[in-house]
C-alpha positions in Angstrom: -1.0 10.0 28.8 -2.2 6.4 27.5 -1.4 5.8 23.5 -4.6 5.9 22.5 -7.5 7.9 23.6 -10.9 6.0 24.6 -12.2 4.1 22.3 -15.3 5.9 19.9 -17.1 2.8 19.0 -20.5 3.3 21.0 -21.0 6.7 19.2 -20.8 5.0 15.8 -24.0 4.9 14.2 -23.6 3.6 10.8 -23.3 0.2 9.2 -21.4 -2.7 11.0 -20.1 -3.8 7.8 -18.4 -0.6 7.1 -16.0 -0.8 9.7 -15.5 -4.9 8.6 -14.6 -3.4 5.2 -11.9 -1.1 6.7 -10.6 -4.1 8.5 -10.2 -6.0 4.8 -9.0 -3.1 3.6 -6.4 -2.1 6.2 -5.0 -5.7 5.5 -4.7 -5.5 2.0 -3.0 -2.5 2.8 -0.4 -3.8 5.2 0.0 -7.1 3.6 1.3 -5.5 0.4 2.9 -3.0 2.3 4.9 -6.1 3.3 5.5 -6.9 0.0 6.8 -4.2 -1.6 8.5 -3.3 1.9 10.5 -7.3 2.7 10.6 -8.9 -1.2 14.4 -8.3 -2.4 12.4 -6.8 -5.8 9.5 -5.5 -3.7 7.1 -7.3 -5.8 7.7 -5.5 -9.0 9.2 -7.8 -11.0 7.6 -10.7 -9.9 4.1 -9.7 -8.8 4.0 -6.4 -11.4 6.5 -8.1 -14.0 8.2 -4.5 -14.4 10.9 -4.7 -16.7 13.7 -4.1 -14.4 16.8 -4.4 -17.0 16.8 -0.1 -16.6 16.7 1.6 -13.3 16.0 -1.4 -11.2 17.2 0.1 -8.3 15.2 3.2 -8.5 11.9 0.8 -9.4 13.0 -1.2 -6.0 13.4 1.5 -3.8 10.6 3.6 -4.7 8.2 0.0 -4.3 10.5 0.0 -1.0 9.5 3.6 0.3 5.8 2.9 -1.2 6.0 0.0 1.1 7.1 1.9 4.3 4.5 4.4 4.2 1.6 1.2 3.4 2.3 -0.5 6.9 2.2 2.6 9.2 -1.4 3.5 7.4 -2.8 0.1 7.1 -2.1 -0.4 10.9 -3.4 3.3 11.5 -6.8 2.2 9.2 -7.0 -1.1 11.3 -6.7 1.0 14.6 -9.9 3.4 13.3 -11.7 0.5 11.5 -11.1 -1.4 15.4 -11.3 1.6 17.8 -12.5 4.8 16.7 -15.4 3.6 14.3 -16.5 7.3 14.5 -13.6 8.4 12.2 -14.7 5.1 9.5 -16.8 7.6 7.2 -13.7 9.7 7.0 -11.7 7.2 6.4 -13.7 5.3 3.7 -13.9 8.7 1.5 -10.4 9.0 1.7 -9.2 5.7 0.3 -12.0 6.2 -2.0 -10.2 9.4 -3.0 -6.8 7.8 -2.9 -7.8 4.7 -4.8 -9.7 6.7 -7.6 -6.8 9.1 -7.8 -4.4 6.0 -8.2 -7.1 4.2 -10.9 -7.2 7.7 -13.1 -3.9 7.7 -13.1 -3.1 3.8 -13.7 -5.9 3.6 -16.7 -6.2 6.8 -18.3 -3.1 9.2 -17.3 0.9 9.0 -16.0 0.3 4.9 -15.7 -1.6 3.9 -19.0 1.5 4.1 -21.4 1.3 0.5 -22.6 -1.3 -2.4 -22.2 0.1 -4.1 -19.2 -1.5 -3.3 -15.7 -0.6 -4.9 -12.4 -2.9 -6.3 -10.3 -3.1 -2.9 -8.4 -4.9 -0.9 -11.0 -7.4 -3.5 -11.0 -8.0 -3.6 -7.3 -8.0 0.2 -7.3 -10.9 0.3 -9.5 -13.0 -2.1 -7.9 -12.1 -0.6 -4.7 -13.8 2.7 -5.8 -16.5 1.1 -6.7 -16.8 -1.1 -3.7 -16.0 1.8 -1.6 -18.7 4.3 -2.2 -21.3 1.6 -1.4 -19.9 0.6 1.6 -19.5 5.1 2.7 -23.3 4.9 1.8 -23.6 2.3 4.4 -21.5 4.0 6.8 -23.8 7.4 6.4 -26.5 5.5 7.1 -27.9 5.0 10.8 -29.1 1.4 11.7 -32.4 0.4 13.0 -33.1 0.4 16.6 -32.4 -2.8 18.1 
């Protein structure tokens, strides 16, 4: 049995750009995968700037485990967003899901004690938004060519 199954791209019917989105955002997924995964603080003191005078080595190693579980999914969104282009709807309203659970949370719930925001809850937002555009797309069958 081969690793991966055959590929579903001819099957795919919706927006080209769709699938280039997934590539971007399986990247930014693995890149700060990498980040939090490799950097001695894991980015969160000096991308975040969390203070890190209390608990710094719970903050680490929870940006460390974050990390862990970011590169396995980014390369498994890259895989879809390359391969399996069938599964890219899916997989668009899920990030959506996962980024606008991550945005409530970061601007209006568990993460909004304070005025500082990392560059995260930013990107989270404008993924959302970004993101159910691009799921339109994906819904959408293209013209006959």
């Amino acid at each position: 049995m081969a690793l991966l199954p055959p590929s579903t791209n001819a099957d795919y019917r919706g927006s080209i750009l769709a699938a280039w989105f997934l590539v971007l955002s399986a990247v930014l997924t693995i890149v700060p995968g990498a980040i939090h995964y490799f950097l001695p603080d894991g980015g969160s003191g000096v991308i975040a700037h969390i203070d890190l005078t209390s608990r710094a080595d719970t903050i680490i190693a929870i940006f460390a485990w974050y990390g862990a579980m970011q590169i396995p999914f980014g390369i498994l969104i890259l895989t879809i967003a390359l391969r399996y282009r069938t599964l890219v709807p899916l997989v668009l309203l899920l990030l959506i899901m996962m980024q606008g659970l991550s945005a409530f949370a970061a601007w209006f719930w568990k993460g909004s004690h304070g005025d500082h925001h990392p560059p995260e809850h930013y990107a989270s937002a404008v993924f959302v938004v970004l993101g159910v555009i691009v799921f339109a797309l994906s819904l959408r069958a293209r013209r006959a060519q």
